[in-house]
N, CA, C and O atoms as a GROMACS GRO file, in nm:
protein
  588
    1UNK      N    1   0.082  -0.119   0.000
    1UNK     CA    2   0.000   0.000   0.000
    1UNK      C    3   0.086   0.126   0.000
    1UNK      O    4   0.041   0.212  -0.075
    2UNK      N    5   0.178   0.154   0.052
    2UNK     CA    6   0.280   0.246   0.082
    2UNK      C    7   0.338   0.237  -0.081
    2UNK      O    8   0.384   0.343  -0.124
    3UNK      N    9   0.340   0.146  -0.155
    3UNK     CA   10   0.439   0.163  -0.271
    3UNK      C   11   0.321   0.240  -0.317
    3UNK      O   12   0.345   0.360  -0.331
    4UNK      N   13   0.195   0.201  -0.344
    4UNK     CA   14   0.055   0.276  -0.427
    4UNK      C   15   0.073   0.416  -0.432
    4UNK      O   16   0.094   0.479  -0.536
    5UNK      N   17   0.061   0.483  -0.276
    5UNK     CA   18   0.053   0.583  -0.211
    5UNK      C   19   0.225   0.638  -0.318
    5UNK      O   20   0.247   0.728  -0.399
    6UNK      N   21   0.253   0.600  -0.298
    6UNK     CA   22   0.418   0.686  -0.328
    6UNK      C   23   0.434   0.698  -0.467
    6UNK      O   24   0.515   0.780  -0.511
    7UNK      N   25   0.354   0.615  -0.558
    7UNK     CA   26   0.355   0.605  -0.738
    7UNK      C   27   0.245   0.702  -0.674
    7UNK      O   28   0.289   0.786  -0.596
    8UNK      N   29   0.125   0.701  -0.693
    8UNK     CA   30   0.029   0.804  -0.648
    8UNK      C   31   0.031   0.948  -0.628
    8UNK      O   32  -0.066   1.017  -0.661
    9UNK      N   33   0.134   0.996  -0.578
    9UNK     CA   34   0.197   1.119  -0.507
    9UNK      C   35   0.315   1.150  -0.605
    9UNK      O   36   0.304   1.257  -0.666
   10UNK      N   37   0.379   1.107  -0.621
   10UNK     CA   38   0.473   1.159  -0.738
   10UNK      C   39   0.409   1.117  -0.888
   10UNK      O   40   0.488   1.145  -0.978
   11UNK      N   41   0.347   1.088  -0.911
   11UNK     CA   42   0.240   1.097  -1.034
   11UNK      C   43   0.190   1.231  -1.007
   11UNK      O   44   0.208   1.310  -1.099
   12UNK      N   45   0.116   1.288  -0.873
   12UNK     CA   46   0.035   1.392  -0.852
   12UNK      C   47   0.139   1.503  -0.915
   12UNK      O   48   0.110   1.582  -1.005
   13UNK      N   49   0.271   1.493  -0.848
   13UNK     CA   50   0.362   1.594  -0.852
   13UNK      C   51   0.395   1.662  -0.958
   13UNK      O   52   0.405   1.781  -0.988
   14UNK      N   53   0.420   1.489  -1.044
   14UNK     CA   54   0.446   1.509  -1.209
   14UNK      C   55   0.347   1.611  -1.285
   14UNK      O   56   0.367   1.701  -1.366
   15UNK      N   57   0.227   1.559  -1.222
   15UNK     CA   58   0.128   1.627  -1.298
   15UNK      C   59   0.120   1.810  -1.235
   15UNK      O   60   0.072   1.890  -1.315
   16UNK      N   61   0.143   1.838  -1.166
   16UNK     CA   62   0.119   1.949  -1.104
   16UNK      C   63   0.223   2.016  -1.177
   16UNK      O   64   0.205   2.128  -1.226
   17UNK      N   65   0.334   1.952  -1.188
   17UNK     CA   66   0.513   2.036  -1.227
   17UNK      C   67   0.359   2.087  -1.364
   17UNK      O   68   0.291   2.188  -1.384
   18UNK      N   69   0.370   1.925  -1.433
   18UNK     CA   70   0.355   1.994  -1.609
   18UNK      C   71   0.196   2.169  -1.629
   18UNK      O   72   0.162   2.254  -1.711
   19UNK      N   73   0.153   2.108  -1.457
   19UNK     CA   74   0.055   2.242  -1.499
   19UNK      C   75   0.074   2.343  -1.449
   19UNK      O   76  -0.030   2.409  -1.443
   20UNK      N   77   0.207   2.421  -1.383
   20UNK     CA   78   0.254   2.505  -1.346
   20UNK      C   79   0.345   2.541  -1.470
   20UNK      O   80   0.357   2.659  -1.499
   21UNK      N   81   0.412   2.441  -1.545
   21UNK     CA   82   0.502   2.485  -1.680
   21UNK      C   83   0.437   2.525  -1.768
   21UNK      O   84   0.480   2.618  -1.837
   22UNK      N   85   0.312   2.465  -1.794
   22UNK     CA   86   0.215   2.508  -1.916
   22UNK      C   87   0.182   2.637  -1.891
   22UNK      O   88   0.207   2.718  -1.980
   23UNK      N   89   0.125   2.682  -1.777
   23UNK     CA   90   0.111   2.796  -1.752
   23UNK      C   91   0.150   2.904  -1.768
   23UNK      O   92   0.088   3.001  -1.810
   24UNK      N   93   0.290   2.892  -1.724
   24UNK     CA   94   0.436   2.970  -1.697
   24UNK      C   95   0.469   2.996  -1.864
   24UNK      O   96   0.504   3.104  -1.912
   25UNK      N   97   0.447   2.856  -1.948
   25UNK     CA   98   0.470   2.933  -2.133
   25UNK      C   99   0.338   3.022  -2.168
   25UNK      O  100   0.331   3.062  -2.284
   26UNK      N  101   0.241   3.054  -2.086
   26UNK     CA  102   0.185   3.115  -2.177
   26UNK      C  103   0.144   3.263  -2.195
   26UNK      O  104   0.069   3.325  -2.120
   27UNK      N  105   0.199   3.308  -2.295
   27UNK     CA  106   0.159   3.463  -2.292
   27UNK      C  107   0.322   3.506  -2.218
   27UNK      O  108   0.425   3.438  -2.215
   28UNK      N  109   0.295   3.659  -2.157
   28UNK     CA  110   0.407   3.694  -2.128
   28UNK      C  111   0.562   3.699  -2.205
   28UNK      O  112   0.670   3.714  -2.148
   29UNK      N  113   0.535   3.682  -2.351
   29UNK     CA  114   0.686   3.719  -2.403
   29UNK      C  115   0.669   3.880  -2.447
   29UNK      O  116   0.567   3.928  -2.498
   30UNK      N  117   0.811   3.964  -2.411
   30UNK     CA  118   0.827   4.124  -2.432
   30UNK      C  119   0.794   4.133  -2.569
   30UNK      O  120   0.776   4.249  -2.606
   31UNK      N  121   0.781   4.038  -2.664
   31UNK     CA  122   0.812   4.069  -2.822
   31UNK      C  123   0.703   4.100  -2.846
   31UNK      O  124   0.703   4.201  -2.916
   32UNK      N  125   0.573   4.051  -2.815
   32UNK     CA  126   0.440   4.090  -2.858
   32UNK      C  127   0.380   4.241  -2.750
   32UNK      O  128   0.362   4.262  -2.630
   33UNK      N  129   0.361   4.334  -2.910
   33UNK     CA  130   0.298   4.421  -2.850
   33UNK      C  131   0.165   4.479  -2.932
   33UNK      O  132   0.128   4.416  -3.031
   34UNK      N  133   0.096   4.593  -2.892
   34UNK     CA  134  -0.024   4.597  -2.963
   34UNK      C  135  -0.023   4.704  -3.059
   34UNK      O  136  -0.103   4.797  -3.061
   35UNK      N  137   0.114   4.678  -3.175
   35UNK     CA  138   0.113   4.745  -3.283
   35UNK      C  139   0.001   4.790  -3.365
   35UNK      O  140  -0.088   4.717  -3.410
   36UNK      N  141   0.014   4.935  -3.381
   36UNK     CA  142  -0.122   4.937  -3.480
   36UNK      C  143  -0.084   4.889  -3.610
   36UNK      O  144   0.026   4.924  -3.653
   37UNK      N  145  -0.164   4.809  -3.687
   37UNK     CA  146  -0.145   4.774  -3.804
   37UNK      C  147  -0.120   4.904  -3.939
   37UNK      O  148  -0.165   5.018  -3.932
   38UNK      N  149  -0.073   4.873  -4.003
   38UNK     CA  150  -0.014   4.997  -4.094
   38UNK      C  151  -0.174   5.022  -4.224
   38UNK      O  152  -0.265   4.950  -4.265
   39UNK      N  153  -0.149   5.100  -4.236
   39UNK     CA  154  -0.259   5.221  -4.310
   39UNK      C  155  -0.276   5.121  -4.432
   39UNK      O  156  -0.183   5.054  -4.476
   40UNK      N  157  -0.454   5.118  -4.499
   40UNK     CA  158  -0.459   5.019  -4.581
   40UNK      C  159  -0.419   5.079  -4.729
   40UNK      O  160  -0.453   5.187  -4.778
   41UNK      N  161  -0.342   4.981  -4.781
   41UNK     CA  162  -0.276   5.020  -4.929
   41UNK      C  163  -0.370   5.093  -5.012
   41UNK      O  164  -0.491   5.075  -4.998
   42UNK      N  165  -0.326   5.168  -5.093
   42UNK     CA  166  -0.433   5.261  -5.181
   42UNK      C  167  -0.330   5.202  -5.359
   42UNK      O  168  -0.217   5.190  -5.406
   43UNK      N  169  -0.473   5.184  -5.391
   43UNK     CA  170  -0.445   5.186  -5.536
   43UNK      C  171  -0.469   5.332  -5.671
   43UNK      O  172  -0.569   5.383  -5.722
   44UNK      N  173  -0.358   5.348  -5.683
   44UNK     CA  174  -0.345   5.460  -5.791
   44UNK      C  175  -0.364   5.417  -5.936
   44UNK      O  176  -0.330   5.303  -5.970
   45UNK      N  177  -0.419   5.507  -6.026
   45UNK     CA  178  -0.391   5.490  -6.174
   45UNK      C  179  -0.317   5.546  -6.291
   45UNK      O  180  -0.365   5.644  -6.348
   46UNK      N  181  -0.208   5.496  -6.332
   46UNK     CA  182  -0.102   5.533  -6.415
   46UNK      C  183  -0.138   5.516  -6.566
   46UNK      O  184  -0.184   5.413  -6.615
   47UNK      N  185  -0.115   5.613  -6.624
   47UNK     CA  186  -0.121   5.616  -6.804
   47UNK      C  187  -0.023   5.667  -6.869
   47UNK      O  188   0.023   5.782  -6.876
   48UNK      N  189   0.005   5.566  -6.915
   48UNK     CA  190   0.152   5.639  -7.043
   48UNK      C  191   0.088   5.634  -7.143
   48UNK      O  192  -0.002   5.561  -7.182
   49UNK      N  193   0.183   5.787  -7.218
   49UNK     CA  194   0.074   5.795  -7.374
   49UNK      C  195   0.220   5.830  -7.450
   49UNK      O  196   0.340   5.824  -7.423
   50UNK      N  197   0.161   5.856  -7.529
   50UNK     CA  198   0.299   5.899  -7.649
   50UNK      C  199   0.344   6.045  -7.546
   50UNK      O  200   0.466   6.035  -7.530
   51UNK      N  201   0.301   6.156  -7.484
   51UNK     CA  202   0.332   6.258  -7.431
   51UNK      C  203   0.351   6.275  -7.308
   51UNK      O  204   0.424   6.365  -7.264
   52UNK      N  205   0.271   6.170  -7.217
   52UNK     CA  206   0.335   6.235  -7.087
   52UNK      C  207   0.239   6.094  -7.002
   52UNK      O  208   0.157   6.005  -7.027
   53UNK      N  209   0.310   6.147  -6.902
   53UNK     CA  210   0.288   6.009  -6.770
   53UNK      C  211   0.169   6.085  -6.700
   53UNK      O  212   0.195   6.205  -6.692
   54UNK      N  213   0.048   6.051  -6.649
   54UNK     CA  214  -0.020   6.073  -6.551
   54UNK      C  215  -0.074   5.969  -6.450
   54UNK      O  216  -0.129   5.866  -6.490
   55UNK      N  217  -0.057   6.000  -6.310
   55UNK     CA  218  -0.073   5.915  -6.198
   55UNK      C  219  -0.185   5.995  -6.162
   55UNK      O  220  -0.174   6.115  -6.190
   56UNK      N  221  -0.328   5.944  -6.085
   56UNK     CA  222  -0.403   5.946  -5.990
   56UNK      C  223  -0.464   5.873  -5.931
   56UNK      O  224  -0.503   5.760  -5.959
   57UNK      N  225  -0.482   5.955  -5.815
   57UNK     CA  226  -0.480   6.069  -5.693
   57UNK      C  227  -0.311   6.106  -5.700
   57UNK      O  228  -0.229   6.020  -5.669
   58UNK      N  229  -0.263   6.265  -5.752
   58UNK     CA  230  -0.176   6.261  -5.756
   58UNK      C  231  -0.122   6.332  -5.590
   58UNK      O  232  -0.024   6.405  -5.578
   59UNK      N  233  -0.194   6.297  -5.499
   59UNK     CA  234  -0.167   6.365  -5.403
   59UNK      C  235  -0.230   6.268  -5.289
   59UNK      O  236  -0.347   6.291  -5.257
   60UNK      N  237  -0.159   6.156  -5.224
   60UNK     CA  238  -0.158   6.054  -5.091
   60UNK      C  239  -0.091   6.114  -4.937
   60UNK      O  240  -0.010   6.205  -4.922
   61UNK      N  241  -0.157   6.027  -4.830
   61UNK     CA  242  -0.120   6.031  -4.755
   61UNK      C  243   0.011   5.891  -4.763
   61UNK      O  244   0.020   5.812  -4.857
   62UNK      N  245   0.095   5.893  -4.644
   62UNK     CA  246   0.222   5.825  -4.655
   62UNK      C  247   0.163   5.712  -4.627
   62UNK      O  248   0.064   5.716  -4.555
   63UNK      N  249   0.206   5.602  -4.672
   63UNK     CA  250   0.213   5.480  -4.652
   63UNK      C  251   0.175   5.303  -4.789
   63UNK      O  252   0.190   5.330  -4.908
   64UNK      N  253   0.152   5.222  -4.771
   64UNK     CA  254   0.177   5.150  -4.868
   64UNK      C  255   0.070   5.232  -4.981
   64UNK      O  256  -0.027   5.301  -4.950
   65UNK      N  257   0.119   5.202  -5.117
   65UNK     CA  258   0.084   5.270  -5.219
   65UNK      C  259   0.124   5.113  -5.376
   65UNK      O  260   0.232   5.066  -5.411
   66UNK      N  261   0.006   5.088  -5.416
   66UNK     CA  262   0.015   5.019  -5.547
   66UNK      C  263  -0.029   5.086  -5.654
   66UNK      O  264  -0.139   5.140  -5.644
   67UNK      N  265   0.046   5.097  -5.777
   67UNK     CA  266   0.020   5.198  -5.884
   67UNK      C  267   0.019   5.100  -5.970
   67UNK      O  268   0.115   5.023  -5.980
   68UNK      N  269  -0.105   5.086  -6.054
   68UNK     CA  270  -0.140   5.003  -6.147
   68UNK      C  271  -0.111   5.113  -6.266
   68UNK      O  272  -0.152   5.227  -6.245
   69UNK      N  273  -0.033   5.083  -6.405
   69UNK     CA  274   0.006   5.169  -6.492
   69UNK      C  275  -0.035   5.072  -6.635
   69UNK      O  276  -0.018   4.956  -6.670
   70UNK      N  277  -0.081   5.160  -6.676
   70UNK     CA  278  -0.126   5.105  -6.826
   70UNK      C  279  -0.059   5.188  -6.864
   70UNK      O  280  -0.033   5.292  -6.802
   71UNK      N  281   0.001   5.139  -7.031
   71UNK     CA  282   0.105   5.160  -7.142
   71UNK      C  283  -0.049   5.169  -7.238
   71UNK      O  284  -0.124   5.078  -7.272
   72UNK      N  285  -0.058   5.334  -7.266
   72UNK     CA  286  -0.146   5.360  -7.419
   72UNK      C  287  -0.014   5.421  -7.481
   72UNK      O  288  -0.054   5.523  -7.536
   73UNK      N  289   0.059   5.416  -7.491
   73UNK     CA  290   0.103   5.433  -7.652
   73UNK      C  291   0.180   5.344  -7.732
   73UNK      O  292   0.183   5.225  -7.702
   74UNK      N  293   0.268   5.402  -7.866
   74UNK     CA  294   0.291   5.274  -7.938
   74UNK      C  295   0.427   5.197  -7.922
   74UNK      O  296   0.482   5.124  -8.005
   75UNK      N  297   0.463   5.224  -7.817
   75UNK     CA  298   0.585   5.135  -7.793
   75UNK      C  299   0.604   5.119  -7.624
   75UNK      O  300   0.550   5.187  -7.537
   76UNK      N  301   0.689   5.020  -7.610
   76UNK     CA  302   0.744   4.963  -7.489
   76UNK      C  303   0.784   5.027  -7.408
   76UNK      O  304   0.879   5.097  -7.444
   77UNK      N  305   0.741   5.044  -7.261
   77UNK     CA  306   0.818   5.122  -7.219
   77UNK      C  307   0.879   5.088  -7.083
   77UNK      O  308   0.843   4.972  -7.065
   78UNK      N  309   0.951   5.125  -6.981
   78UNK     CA  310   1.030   5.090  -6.905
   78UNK      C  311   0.953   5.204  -6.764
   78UNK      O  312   1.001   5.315  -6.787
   79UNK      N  313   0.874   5.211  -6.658
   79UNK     CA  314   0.803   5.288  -6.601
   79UNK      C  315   0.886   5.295  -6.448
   79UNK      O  316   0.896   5.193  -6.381
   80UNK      N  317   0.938   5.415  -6.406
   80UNK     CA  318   1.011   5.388  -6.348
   80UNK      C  319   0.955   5.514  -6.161
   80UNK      O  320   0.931   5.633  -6.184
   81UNK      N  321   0.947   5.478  -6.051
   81UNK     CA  322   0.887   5.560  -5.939
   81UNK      C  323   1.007   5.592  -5.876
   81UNK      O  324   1.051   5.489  -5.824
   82UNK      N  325   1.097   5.711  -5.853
   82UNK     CA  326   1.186   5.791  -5.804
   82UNK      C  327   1.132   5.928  -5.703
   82UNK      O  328   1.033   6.000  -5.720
   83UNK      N  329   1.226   5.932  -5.607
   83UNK     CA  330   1.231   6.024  -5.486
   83UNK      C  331   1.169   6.002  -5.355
   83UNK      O  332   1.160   5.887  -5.312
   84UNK      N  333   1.118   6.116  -5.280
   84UNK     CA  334   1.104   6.077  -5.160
   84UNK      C  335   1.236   6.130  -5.046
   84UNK      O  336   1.320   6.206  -5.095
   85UNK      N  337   1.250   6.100  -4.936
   85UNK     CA  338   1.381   6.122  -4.852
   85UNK      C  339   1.446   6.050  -4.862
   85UNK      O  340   1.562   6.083  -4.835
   86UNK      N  341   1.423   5.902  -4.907
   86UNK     CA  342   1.527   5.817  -4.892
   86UNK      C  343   1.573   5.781  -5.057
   86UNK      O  344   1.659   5.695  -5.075
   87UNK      N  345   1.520   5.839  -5.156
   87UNK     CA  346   1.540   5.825  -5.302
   87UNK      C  347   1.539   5.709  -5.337
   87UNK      O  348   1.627   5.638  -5.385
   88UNK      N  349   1.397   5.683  -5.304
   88UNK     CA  350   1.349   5.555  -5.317
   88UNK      C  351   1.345   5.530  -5.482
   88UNK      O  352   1.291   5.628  -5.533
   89UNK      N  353   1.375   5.456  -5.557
   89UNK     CA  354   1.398   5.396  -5.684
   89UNK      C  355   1.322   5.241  -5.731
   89UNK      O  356   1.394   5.141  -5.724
   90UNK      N  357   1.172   5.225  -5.780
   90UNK     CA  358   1.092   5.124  -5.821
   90UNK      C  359   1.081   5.079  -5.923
   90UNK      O  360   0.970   5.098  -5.971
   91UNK      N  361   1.166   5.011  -5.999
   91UNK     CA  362   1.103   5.003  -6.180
   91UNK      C  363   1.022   4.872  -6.196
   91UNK      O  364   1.014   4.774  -6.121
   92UNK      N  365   0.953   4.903  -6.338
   92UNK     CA  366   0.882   4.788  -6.373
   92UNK      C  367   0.904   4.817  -6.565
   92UNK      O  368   0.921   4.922  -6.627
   93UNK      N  369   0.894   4.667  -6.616
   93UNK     CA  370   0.904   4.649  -6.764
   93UNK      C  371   1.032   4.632  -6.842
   93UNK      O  372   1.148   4.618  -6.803
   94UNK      N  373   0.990   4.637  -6.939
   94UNK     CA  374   0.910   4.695  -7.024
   94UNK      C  375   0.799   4.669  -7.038
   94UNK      O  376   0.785   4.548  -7.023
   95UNK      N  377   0.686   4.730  -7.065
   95UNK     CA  378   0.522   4.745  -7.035
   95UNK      C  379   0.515   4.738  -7.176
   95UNK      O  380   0.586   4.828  -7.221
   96UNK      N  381   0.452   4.661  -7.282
   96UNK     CA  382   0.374   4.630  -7.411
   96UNK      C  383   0.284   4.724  -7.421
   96UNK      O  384   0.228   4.776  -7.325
   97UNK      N  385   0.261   4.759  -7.569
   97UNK     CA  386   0.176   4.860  -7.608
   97UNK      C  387   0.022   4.850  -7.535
   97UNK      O  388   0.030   4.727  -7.538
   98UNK      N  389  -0.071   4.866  -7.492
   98UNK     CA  390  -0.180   4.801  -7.413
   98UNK      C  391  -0.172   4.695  -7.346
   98UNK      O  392  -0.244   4.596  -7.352
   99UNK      N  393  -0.062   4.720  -7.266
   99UNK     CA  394  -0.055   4.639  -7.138
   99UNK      C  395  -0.041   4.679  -7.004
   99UNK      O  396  -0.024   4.801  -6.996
  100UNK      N  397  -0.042   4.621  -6.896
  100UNK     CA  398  -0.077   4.698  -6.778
  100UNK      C  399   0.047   4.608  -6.663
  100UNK      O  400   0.074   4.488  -6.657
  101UNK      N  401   0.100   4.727  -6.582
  101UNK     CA  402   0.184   4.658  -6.457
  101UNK      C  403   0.202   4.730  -6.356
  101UNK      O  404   0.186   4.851  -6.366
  102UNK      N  405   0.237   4.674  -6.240
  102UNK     CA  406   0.216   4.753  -6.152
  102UNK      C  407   0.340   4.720  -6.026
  102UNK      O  408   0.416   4.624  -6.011
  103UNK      N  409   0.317   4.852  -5.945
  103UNK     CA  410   0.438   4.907  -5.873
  103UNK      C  411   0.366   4.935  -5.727
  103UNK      O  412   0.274   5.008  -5.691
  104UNK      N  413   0.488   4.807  -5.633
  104UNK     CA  414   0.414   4.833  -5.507
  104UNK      C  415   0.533   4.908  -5.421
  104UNK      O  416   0.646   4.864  -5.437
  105UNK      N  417   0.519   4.995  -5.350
  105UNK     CA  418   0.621   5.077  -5.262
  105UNK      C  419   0.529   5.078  -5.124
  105UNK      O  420   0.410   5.046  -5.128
  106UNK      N  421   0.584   5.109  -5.026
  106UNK     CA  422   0.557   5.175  -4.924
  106UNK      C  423   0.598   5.343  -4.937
  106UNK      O  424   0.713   5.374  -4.967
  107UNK      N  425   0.540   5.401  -4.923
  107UNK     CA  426   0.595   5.566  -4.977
  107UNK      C  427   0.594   5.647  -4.840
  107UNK      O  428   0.490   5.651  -4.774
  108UNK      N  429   0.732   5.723  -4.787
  108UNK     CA  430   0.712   5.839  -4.663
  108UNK      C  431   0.693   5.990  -4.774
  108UNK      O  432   0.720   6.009  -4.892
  109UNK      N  433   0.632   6.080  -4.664
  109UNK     CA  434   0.624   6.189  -4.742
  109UNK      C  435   0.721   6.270  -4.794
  109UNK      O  436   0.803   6.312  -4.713
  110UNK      N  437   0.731   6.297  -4.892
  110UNK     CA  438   0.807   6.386  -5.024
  110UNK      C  439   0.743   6.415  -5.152
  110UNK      O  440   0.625   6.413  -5.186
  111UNK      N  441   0.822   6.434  -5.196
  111UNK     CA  442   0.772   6.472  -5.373
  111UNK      C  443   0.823   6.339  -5.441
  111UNK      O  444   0.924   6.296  -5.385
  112UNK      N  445   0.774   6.249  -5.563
  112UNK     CA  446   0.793   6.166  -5.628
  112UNK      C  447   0.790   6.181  -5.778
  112UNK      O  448   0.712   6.269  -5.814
  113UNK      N  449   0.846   6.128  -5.861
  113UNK     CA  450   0.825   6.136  -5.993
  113UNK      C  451   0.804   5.990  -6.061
  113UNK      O  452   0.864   5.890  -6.024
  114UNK      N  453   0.717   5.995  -6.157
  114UNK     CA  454   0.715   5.878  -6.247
  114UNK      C  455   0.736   5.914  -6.343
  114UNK      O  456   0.679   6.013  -6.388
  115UNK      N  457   0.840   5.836  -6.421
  115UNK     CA  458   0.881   5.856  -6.557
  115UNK      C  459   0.880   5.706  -6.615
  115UNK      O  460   0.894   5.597  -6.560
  116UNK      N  461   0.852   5.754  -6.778
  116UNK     CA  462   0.856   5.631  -6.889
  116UNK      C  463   0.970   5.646  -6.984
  116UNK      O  464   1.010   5.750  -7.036
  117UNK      N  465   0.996   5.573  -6.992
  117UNK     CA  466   1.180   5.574  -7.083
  117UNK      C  467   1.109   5.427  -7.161
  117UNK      O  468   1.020   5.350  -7.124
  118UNK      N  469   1.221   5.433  -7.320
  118UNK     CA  470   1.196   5.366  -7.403
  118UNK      C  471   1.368   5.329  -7.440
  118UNK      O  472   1.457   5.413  -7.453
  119UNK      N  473   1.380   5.199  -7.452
  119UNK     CA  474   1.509   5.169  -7.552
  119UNK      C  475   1.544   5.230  -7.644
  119UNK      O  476   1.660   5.239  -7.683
  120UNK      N  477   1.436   5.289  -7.699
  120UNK     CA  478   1.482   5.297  -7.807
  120UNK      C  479   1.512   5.444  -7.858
  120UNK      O  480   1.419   5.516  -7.895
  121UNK      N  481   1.625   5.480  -7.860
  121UNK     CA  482   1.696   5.622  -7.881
  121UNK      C  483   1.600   5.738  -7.977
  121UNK      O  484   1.615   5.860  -7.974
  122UNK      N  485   1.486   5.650  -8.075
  122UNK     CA  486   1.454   5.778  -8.135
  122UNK      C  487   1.304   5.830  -8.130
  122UNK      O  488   1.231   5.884  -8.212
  123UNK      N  489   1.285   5.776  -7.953
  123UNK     CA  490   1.160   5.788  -7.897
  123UNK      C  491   1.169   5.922  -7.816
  123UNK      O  492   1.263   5.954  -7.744
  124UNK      N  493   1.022   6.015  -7.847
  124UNK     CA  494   1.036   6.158  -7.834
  124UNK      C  495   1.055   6.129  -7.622
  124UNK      O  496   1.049   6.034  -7.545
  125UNK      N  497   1.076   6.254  -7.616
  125UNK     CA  498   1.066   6.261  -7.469
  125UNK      C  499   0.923   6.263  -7.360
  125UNK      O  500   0.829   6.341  -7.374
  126UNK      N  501   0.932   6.188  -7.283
  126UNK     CA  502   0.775   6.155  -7.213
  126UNK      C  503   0.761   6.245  -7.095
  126UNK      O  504   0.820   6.210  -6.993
  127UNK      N  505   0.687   6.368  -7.091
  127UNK     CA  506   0.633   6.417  -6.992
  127UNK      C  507   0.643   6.327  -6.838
  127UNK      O  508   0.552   6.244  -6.838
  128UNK      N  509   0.721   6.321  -6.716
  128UNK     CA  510   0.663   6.282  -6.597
  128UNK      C  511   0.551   6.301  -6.542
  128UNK      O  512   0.477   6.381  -6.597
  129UNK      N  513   0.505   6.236  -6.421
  129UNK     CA  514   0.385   6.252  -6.388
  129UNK      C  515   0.460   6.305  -6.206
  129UNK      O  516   0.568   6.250  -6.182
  130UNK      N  517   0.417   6.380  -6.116
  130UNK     CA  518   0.471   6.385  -5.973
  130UNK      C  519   0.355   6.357  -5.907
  130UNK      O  520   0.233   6.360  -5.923
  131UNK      N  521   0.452   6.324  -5.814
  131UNK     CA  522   0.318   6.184  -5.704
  131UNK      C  523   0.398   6.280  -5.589
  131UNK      O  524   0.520   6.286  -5.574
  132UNK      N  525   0.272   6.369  -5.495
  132UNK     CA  526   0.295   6.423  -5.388
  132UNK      C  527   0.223   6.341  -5.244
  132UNK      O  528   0.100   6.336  -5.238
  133UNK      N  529   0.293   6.289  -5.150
  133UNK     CA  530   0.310   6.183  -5.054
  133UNK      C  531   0.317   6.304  -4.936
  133UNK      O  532   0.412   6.376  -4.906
  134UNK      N  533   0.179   6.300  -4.879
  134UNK     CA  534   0.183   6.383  -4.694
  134UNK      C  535   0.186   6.291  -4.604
  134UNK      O  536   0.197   6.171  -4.628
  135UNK      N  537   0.175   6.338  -4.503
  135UNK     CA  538   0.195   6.284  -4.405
  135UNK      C  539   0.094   6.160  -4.397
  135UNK      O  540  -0.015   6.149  -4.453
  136UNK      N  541   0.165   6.060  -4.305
  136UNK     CA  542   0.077   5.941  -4.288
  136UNK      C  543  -0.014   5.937  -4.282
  136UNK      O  544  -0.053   6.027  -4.208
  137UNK      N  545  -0.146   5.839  -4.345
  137UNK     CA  546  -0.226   5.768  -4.329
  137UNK      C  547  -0.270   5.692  -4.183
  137UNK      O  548  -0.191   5.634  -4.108
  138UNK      N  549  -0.412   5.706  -4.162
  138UNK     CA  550  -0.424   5.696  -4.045
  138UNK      C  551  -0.439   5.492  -3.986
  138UNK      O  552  -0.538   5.445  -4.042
  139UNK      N  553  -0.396   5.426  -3.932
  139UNK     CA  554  -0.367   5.328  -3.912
  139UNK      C  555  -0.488   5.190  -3.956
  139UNK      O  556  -0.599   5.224  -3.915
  140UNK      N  557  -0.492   5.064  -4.017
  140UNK     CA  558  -0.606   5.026  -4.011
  140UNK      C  559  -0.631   4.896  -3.902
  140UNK      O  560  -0.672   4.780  -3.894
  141UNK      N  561  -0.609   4.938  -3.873
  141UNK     CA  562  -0.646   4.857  -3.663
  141UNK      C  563  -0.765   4.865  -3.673
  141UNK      O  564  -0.830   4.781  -3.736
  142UNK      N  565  -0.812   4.955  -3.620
  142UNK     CA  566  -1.002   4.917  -3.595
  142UNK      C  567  -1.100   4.904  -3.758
  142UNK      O  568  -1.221   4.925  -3.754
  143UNK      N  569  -1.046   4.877  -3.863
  143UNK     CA  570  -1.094   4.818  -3.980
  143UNK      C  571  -1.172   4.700  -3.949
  143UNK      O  572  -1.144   4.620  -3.860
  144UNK      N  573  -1.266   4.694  -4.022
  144UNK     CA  574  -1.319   4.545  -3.994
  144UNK      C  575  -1.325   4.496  -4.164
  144UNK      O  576  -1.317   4.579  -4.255
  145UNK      N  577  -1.338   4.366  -4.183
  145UNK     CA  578  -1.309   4.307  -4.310
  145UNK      C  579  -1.223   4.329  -4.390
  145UNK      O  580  -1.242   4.381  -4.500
  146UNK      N  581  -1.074   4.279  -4.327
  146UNK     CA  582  -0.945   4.356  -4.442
  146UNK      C  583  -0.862   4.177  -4.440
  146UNK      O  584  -0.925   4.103  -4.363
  147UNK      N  585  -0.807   4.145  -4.471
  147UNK     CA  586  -0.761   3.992  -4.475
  147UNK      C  587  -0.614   4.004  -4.393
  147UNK      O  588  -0.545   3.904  -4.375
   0.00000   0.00000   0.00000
């Protein structure tokens, strides 16, 4: 009976250690904190033509930014998102005559330019488009239905 009692009691023990350890892992690491989630991406619209680049909304608050750019004119072009403070530099293409691509950045506030460049040396010069970036976007934490 004494052996029962003693498997019995250190069984109890065993079991007690593992539900004081389970415990002890849970929650409580410094790494998790209650970051606000970052501002929801905005989609812009880009057009290249034979004359000049235009982006809109040419005027965002800071933060992620996707610029979907369609190519209307008759050649290929190379679409390229420059400036900012940190001279941030994004390219995409060459983009096909009616075709469409797109450019994802995170953007802080500055002045930006989009320009279209072509290989090919005896392609006229393409108007930029400037993408003006203010201050941040307000956080999307209390959003509901975002994935």
């Amino acid at each position: 009976m004494t052996r029962t009692r003693w498997t019995r009691s250190v069984g109890l023990l065993l079991a007690g250690g593992f539900v004081v350890f389970a415990i002890g892992g849970c929650g409580g690491g410094g790494d998790f904190k209650d970051k606000p989630r970052p501002a929801i991406p905005l989609q812009l619209s880009g057009v290249v033509t034979d004359k000049a680049v235009s982006v809109e909304p040419s005027k965002v608050g800071a933060g992620p930014v996707t610029i979907v750019v369609s190519n209307q004119s008759t050649r290929s072009h190379t679409v390229t998102l420059q400036g900012g403070p940190h001279n941030t530099v994004e390219q995409v293409g060459p983009i096909n005559p009616l075709d469409t691509a797109q450019i994802q950045e995170t953007l802080d506030p500055g002045t930006y330019t989009v320009t279209a460049g072509s290989d090919s040396s005896a392609s006229p010069e393409i108007k930029p488009a400037t993408l003006h970036i203010g201050k941040a976007r307000a956080p999307s934490s209390g959003t509901l239905l975002l994935p």
